[in-house]
ROGU-179560 format. One line per 4 residues: number of its first residue (from 1); for each residue x, z, y of C-alpha. Coordinates in Angstrom, 1 decimal. Each point is the difference from the previous one (the first is absolute). Layout:
REM ROGU-179560
NUM	X,Z,Y | ...
//
This chain:
REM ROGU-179560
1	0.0,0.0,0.0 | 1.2,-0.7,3.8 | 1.2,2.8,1.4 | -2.4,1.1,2.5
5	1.6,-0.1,4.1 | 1.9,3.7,0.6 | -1.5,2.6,2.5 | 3.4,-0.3,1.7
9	-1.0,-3.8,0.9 | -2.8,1.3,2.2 | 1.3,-0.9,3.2 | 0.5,-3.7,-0.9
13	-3.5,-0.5,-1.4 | -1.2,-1.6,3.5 | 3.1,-2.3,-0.1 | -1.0,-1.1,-3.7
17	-3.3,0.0,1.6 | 0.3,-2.2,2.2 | 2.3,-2.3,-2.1 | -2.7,-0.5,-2.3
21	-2.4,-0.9,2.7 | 2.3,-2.4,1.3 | 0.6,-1.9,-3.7 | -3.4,-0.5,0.0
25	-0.7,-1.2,3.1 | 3.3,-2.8,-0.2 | -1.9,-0.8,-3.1 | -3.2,-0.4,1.6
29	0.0,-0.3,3.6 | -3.5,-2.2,1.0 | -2.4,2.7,-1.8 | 2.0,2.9,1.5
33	0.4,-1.1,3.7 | -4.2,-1.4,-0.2 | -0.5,3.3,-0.9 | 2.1,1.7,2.7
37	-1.8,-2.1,2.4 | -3.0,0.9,-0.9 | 0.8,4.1,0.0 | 1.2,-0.5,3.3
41	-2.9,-1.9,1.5 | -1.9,3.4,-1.2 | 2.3,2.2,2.0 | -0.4,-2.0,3.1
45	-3.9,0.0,-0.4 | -0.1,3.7,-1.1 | 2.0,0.9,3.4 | -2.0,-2.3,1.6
49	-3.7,1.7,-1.3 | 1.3,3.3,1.5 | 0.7,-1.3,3.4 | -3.5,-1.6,-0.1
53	-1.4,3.2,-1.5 | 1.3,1.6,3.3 | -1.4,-2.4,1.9 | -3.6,-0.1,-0.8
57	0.4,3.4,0.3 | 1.0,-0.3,3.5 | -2.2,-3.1,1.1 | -2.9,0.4,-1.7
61	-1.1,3.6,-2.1 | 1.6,2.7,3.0 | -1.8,-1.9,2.3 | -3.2,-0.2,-1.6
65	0.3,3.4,-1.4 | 1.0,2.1,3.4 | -1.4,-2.5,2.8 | -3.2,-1.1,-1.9
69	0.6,-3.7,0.5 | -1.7,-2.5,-2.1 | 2.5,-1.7,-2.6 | -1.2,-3.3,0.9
73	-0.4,-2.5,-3.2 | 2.9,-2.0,0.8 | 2.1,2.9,0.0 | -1.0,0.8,-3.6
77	0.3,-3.6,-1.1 | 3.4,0.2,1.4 | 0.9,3.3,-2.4 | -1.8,-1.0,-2.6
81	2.0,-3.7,0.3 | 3.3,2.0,0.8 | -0.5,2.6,-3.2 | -1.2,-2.8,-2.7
85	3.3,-2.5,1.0 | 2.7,2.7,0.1 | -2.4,1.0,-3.6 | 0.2,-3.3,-1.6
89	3.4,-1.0,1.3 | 1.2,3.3,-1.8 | -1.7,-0.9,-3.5 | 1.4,-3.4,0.1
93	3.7,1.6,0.9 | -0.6,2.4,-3.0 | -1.3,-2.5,-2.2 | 3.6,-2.0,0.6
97	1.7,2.8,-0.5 | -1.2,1.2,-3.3 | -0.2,-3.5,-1.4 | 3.4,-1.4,0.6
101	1.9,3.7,-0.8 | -2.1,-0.2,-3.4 | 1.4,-3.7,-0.3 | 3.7,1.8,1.0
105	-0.5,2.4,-2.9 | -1.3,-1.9,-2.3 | 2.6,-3.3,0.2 | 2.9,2.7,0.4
109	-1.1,1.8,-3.5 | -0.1,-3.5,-1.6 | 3.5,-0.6,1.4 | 1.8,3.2,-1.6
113	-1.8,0.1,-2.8 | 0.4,-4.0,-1.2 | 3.9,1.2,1.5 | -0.1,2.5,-2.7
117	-1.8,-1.3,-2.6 | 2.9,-2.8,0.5 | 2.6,2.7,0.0 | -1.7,1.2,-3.4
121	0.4,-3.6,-1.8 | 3.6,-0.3,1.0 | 0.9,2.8,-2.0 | 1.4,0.2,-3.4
125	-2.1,0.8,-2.8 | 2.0,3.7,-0.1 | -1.2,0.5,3.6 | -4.0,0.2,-1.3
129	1.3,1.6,-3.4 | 1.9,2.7,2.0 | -2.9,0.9,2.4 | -3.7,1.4,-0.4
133	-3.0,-3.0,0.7 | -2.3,2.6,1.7 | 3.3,0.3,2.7 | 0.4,-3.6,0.4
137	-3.9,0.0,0.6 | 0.4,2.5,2.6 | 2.4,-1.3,1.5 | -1.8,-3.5,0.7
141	-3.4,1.8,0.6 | -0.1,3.4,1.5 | 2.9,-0.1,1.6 | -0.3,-3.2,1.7
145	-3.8,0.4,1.2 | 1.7,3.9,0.9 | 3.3,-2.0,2.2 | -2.4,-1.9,1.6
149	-2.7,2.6,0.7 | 2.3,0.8,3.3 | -1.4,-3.8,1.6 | -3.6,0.9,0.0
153	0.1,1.5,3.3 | 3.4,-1.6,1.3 | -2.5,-2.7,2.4 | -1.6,3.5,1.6
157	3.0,2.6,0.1 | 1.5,-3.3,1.6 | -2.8,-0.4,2.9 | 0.1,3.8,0.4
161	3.1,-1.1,1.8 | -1.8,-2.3,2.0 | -3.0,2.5,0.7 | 2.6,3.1,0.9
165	1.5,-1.9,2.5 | -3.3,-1.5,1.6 | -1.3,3.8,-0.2 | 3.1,1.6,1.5
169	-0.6,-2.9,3.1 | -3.2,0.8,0.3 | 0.1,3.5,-0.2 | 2.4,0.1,2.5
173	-2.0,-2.1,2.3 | -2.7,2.3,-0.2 | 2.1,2.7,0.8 | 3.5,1.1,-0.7
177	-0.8,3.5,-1.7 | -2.0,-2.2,-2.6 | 3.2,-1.6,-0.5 | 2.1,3.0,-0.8
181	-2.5,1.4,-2.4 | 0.1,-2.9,-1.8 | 3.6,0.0,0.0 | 0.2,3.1,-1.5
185	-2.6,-0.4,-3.0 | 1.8,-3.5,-1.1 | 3.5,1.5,0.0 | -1.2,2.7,-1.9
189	-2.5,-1.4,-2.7 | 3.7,-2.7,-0.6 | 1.5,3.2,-1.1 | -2.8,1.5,-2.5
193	0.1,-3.7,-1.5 | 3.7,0.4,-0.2 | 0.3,3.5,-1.6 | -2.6,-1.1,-2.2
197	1.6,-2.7,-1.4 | 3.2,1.4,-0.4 | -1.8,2.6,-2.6 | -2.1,-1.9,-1.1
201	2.6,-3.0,-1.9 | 1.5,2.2,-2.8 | -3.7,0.4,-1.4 | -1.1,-3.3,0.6
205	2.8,-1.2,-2.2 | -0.3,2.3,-3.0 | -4.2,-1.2,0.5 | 1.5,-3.4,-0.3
209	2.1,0.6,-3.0 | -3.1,1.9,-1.3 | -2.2,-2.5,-0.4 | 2.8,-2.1,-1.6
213	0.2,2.9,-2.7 | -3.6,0.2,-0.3 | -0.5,-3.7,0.0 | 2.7,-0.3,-3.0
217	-1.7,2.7,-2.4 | -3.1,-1.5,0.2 | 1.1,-3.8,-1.1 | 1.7,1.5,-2.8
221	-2.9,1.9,-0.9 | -2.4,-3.0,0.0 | 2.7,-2.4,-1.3 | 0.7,2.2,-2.9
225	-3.5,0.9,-0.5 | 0.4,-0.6,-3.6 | 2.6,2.3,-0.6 | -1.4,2.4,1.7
229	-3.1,-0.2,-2.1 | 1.0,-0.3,-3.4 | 3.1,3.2,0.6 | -3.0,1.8,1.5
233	1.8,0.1,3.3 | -2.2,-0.1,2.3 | -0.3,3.8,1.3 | 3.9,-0.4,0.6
237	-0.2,-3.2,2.1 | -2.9,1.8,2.4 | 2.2,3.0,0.2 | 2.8,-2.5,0.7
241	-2.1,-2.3,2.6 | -1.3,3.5,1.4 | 3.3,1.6,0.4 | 1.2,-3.1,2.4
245	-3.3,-0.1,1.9 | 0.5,3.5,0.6 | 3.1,-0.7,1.3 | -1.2,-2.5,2.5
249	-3.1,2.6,1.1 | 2.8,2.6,1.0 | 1.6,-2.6,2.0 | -2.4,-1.7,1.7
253	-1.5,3.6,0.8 | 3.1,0.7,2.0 | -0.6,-3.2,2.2 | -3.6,1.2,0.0
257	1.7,3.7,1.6 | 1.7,-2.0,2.5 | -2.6,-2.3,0.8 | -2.1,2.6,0.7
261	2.2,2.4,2.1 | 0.9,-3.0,2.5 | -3.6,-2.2,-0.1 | -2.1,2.5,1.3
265	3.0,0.8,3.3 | 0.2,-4.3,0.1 | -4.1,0.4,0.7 | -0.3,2.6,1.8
269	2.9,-1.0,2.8 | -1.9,-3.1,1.4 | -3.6,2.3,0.6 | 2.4,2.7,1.7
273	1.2,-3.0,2.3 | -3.6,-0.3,0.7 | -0.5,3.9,1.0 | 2.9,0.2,2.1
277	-1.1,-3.3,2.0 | -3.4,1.8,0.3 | 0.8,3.0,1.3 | 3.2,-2.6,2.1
281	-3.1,-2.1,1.1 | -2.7,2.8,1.1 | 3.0,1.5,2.0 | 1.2,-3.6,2.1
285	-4.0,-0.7,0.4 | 0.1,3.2,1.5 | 2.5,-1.4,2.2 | -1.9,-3.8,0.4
289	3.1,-1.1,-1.4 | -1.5,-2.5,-2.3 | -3.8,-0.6,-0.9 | -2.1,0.9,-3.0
293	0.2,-3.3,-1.8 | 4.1,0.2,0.3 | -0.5,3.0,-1.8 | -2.4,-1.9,-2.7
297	2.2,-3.0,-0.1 | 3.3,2.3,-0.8 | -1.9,2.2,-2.4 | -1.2,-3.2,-1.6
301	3.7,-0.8,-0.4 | 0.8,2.9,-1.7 | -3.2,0.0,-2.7 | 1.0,-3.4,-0.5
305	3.7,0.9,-0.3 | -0.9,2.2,-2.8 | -0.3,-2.3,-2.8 | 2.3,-2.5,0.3
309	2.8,3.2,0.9 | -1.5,1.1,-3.9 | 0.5,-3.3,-1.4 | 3.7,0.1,1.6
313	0.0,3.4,-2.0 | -0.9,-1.6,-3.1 | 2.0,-3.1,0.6 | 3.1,2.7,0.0
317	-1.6,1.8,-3.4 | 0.2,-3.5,-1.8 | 3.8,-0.8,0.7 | 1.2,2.6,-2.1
321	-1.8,-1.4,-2.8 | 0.4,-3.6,0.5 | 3.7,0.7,0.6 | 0.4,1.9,-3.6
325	-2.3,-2.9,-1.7 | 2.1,-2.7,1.8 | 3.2,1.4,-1.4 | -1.2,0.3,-3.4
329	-0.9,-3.7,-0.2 | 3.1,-0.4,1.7 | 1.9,1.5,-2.5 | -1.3,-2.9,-2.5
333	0.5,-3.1,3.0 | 3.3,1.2,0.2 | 1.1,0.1,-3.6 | 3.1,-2.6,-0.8
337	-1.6,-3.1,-1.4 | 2.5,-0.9,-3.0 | 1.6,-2.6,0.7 | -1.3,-2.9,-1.6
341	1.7,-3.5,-0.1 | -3.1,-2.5,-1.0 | 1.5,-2.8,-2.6 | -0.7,-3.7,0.3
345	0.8,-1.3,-3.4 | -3.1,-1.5,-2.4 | 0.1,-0.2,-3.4 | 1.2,-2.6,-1.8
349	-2.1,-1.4,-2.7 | 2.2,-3.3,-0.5 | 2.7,2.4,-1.2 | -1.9,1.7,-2.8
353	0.4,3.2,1.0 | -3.2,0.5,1.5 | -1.5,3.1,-1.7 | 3.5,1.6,-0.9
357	0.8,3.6,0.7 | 3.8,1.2,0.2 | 1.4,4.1,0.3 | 3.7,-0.3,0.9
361	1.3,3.4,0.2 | -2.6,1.3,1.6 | 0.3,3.6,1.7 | -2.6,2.1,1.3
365	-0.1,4.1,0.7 | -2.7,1.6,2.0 | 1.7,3.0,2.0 | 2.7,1.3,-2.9
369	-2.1,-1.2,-2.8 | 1.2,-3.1,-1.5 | -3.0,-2.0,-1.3 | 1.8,-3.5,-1.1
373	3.7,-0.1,-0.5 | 1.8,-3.5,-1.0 | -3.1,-1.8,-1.1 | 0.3,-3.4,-1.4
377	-2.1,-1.9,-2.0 | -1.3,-3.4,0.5 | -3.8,-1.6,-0.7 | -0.4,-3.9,-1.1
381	-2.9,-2.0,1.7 | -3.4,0.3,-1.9 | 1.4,3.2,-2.2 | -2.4,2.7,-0.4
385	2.2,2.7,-0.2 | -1.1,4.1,-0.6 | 2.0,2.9,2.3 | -0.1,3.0,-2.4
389	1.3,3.7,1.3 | -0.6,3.5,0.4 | -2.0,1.1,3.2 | 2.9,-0.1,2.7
393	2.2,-2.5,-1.8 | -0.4,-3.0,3.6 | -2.9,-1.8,-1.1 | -2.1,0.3,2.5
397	3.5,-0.7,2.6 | 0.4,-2.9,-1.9 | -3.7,-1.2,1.0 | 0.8,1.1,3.8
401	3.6,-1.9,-0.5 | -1.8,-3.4,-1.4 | -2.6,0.0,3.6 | 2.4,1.0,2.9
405	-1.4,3.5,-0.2 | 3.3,1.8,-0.4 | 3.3,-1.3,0.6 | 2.9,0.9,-2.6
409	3.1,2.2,1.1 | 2.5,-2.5,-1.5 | -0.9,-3.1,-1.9 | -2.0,-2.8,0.1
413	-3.6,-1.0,-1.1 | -0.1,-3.3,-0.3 | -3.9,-1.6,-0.5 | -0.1,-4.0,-0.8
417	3.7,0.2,0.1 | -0.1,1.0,3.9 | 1.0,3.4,0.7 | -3.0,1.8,1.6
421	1.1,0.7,3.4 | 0.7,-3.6,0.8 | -3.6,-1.1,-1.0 | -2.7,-0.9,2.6
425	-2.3,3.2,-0.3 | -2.9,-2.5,-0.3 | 1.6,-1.6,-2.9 | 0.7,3.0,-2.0
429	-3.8,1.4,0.8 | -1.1,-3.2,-1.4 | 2.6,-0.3,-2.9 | -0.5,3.6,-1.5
433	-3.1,1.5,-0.7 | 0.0,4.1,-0.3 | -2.8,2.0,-2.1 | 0.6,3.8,-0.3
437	-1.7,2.2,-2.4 | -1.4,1.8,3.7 | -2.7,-3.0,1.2 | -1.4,-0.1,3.4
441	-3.0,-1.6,0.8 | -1.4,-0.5,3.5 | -3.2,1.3,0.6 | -1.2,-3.9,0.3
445	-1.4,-2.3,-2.4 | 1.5,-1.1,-3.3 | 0.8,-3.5,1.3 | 1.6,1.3,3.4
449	1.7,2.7,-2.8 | 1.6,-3.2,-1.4 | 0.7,-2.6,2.1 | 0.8,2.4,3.5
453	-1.6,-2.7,2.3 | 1.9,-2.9,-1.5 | -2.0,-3.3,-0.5 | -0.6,0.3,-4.3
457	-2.4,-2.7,-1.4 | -2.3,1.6,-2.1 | 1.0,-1.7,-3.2 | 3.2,1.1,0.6
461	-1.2,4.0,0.0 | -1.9,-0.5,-2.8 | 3.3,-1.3,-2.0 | 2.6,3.1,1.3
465	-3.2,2.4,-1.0 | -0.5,-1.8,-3.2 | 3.3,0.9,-0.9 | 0.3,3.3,0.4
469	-3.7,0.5,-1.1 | -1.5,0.7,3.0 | -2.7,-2.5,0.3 | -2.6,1.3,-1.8
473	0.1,3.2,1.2 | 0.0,-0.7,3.3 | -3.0,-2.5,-0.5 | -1.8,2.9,-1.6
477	0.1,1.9,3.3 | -3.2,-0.2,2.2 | 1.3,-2.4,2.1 | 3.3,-1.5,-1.7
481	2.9,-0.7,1.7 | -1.5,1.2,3.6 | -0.8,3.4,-1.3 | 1.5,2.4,2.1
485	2.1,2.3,-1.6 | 0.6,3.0,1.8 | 3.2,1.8,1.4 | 2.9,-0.5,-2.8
489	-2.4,-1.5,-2.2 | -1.6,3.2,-0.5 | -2.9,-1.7,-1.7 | 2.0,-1.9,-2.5
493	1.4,1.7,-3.1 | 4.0,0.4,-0.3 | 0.1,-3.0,-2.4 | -2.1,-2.5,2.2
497	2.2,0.9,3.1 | 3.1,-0.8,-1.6 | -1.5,-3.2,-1.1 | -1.2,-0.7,3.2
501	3.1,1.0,1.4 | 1.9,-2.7,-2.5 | -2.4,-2.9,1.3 | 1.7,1.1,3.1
505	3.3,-0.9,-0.6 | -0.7,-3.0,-2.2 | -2.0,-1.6,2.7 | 2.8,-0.6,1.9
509	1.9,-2.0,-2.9 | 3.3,2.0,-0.4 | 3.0,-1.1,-1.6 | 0.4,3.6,-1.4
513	-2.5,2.6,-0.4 | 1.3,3.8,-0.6 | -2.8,2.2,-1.5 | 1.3,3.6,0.7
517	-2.2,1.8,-2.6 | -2.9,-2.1,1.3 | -2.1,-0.3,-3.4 | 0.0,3.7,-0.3
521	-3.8,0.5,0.2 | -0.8,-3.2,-1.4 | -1.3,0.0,-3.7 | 3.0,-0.8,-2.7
525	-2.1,-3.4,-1.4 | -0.8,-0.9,3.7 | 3.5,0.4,0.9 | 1.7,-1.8,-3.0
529	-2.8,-2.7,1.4 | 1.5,-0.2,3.7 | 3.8,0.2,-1.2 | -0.9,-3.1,-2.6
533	-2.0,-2.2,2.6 | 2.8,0.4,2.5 | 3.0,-1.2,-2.1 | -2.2,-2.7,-1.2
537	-1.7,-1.1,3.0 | 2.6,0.7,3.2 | 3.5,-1.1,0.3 | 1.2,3.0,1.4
541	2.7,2.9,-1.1 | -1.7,2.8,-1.0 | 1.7,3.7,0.2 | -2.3,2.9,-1.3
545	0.9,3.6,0.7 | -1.3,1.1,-3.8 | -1.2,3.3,-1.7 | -2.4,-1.4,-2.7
549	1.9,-1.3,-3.4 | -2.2,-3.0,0.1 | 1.0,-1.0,3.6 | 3.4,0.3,-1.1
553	0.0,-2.2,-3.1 | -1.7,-2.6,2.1 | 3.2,-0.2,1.5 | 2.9,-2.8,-0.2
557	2.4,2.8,0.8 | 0.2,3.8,0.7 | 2.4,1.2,2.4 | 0.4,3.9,-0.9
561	0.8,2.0,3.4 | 2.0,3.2,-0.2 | 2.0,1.8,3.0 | -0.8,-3.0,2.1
565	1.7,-2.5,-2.1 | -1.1,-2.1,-2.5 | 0.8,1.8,-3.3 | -1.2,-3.0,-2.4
569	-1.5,-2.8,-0.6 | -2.0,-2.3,-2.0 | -2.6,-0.6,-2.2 | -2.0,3.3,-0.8
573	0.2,0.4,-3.5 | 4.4,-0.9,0.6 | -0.3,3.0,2.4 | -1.3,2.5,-2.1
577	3.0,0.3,-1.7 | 0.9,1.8,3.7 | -1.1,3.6,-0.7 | -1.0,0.9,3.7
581	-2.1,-3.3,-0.4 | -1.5,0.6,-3.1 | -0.9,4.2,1.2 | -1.2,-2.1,3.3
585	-2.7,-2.0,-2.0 | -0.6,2.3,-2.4 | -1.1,2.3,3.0 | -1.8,-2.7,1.1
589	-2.3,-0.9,-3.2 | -0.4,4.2,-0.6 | -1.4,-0.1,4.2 | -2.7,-3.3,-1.0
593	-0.9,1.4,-3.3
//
């Protein structure tokens, strides 16, 4: 998990702030400036409703009220005309406002988060392996809609620049003691907004890191829902999920302490302004120093004042959080990208080796654990050809090796006769096809399951699921090969998803298909089926990852995989005369019978 921001870092939080602001806003500068315009336009018209506010006073109610003159129609046509423009031209300026800052937020989120989704995909396969899904979820949902929850009121604690100065003016021209009591109260609600945030950032960012925890124990809950069923776990994983939440309550009810020592003093301030310029104002129109409707039209100012000085306030109680979220999905964006030199070499068909698959000395080690040392071993076009080994022995490397997904230590794979990292990426995708014993299915249709948006002519599917016996099933569903199949295939049984899953890869034509343990759930006769239809039917190289004695003896050749290397090989019943082969099968037929 991302370290959350330090309390020590409290004094920079505005800095980051403001940093973040500004990436958005290089990012997307029409929405954000339309939107600052249109803030603005309401700070102008709000000053601009007080000094008519005074006025009518003035002109029109005193002298009606205290001299018992008529208010003659025009008069109130002229108010009426006067309140309903200043009205409307304030909902149009608010409309603007919200509009193009919700346009701001919403085309900055979909910038970081395709950023990070891209930053995900570069990766190496370790990268997902070595971290939690429900982080990497967090990270590209709640923490992005929590980094840019800071630009909702950007447009308005913007124009409360705008409306400060235009009050401060016009408080002074009504008189200058209005002008120093104003003075004082903006000075000193900067400072509450300061203190608060400087406390406030250490809690924001353990909240932050909070949800991340709490976001991670439930995916692993839900994703491992069947081992949490069947080892009658399920007590443990709400005492788990709880524990985390729990976690997150305590924090979040320290922001909750802080918000609510400095919100109700943040409130309160702006009404006190009022008082004083009351009690200010009875004493100068004691004095005839200014009339009643100054006093209206600077009292106005300060009601008015009152909210957008609170959306300032909360403006300042976002940044702390936006600033922790930000860093977090920083902390993936700025992740080295390995360094990846994309090949340009296609395979050669013309040279026969189309199909082949060569291990020169191959060397792999994750950390201090060596998983392949010095692996050789070569693999003829069109041989079907049966990796046997003990659970850690590199086949499932090998399968990682054969697609790009890992790159060796030392050594060479070589695929076709071209060594791997001097292939076009395209032309390996399309060259090898890849089925592990794990399928995933998108929660789409079977036909989208298969062909993933490529143009396939129908007769076409119905050949690649012919051949893995797929067909009939799928035509037995209520509506074929459009029924939708839920998230990971959940309605499909283990069997029918790898099968689907090996329509997958055959679609595509490969010159070798790997099956890594990818007839596992599939019914022994069905599977001797599938293996026999594809050496009969496809020219293609065929290497199975093998745990069944009937896969294996479909074989043309087993390579037996021990410490990484390859300990034998041949035909099965030659390697049995290999006693950690022979125990390995023997195993094997004990674990099926």
């Amino acid at each position: 998990m991302t370290a959350p921001a330090s309390v020590e870092a409290a004094p920079r939080v505005l800095a980051r702030g403001f940093a973040l602001i500004g990436r958005s806003m290089r990012d997307h500068p029409v929405p954000h400036a339309i939107s600052i315009l249109g803030a603005s336009m309401w700070s102008i018209l709000t000053v601009g409703l007080t000094i008519a506010l005074g006025r009518i006073t003035d002109d029109v109610i005193l002298p009606s009220a205290n001299l018992g003159e008529d208010v003659s129609t025009a008069d109130l046509r002229n108010v009426a005309f006067v309140l309903l423009g200043i009205g409307l031209l304030r909902g149009v300026a608010v409309t603007i406002r919200r509009y193009f800052m919700a346009m701001a937020e919403g085309r900055t989120q979909r910038t970081w988060r395709v950023a990070i989704l891209g930053q995900y995909l570069d990766q190496p396969v370790s990268f997902h392996r070595s971290r939690p899904t429900g982080e990497l979820l967090a990270h590209a949902d709640a923490d992005i809609a929590a980094a840019t929850s800071v630009l909702k009121p950007l447009a308005f604690v913007a124009s409360v620049v705008v409306l400060v100065i235009a009050s401060l003016l016009s408080l002074f021209l009504i008189h200058p003691l209005f002008f120093l009591i104003a003075a004082v109260l903006f000075p000193t609600l900067a400072t509450l907004n300061r203190i608060y945030t400087r406390r406030v950032v250490g809690p924001s960012a353990r909240v932050q890191a909070g949800i991340g925890e709490v976001s991670r124990v439930a995916f692993e809950s839900f994703d491992g829902v069947m081992v949490v069923k069947t080892l009658g776990r399920e007590q443990a994983e709400v005492d788990r999920f709880e524990e985390a939440a729990d976690t997150l309550r305590q924090e979040r009810i320290v922001v909750g302490r802080l918000r609510a020592a400095f919100e109700p003093v943040i409130d309160a301030l702006p009404n006190l302004g009022v008082i004083v310029l009351l009690v200010t104002g009875a004493w100068l129109l004691s004095r005839d120093s200014l009339t009643v409707g100054e006093i209206v039209s600077a009292m106005s100012l300060f009601t008015m004042l009152a909210l957008p000085l609170r959306i300032v306030g909360f403006f300042l109680e976002e940044m702390p959080k936006s600033v922790v979220a930000l860093e977090r999905v920083d902390g993936v964006l700025e992740l080295e990208k390995p360094e990846v030199t994309a090949g340009t070499e296609l395979l050669d068909g013309s040279a026969g080796a189309i199909g082949t698959v060569d291990f020169d000395g191959v060397g792999f080690s994750h950390g201090a654990e060596s998983i392949l040392a010095d692996l050789s071993f070569s693999i003829g076009a069109g041989e079907v050809v049966a990796l046997v080994g003990a659970t850690g022995s590199g086949k499932s490397t090998i399968a990682d090796m054969i697609v790009g997904l890992t790159e060796a230590n030392v050594g060479e794979v070589r695929v076709g006769a071209v060594a791997i990292g001097d292939l076009e990426p395209a032309e390996l995708t399309r060259a090898v096809g890849l089925v592990f014993q794990e399928t995933f299915l998108f929660g789409a249709s079977v036909r989208e399951n298969i062909t993933l948006g490529a143009a396939v002519a129908d007769e076409e599917l119905h050949r690649v699921t012919g051949l893995v016996r797929a067909h009939e099933f799928i035509t037995e569903m209520p509506e074929g090969y459009e029924t939708v199949v839920g998230e990971r295939g959940v309605t499909l049984s283990g069997g029918q998803r790898q099968r689907v899953a090996l329509a997958r890869a055959l679609v595509r034509n490969p010159n070798l298909l790997f099956l890594d343990d990818a007839t596992s759930a599939i019914d022994p006769s069905i599977e001797q089926a599938i293996l026999d239809n594809l050496r009969a039917d496809l020219d293609l190289t065929l290497l199975v990852v093998a745990h069944r004695l009937s896969t294996i003896r479909l074989a043309d050749r087993v390579l037996f995989l021990a410490d990484g290397r390859v300990k034998a090989s041949g035909k099965h019943d030659e390697l049995l005369a290999v006693p950690e082969y022979e125990a390995l099968v023997r195993a094997y037929e004990t674990a099926a019978s």
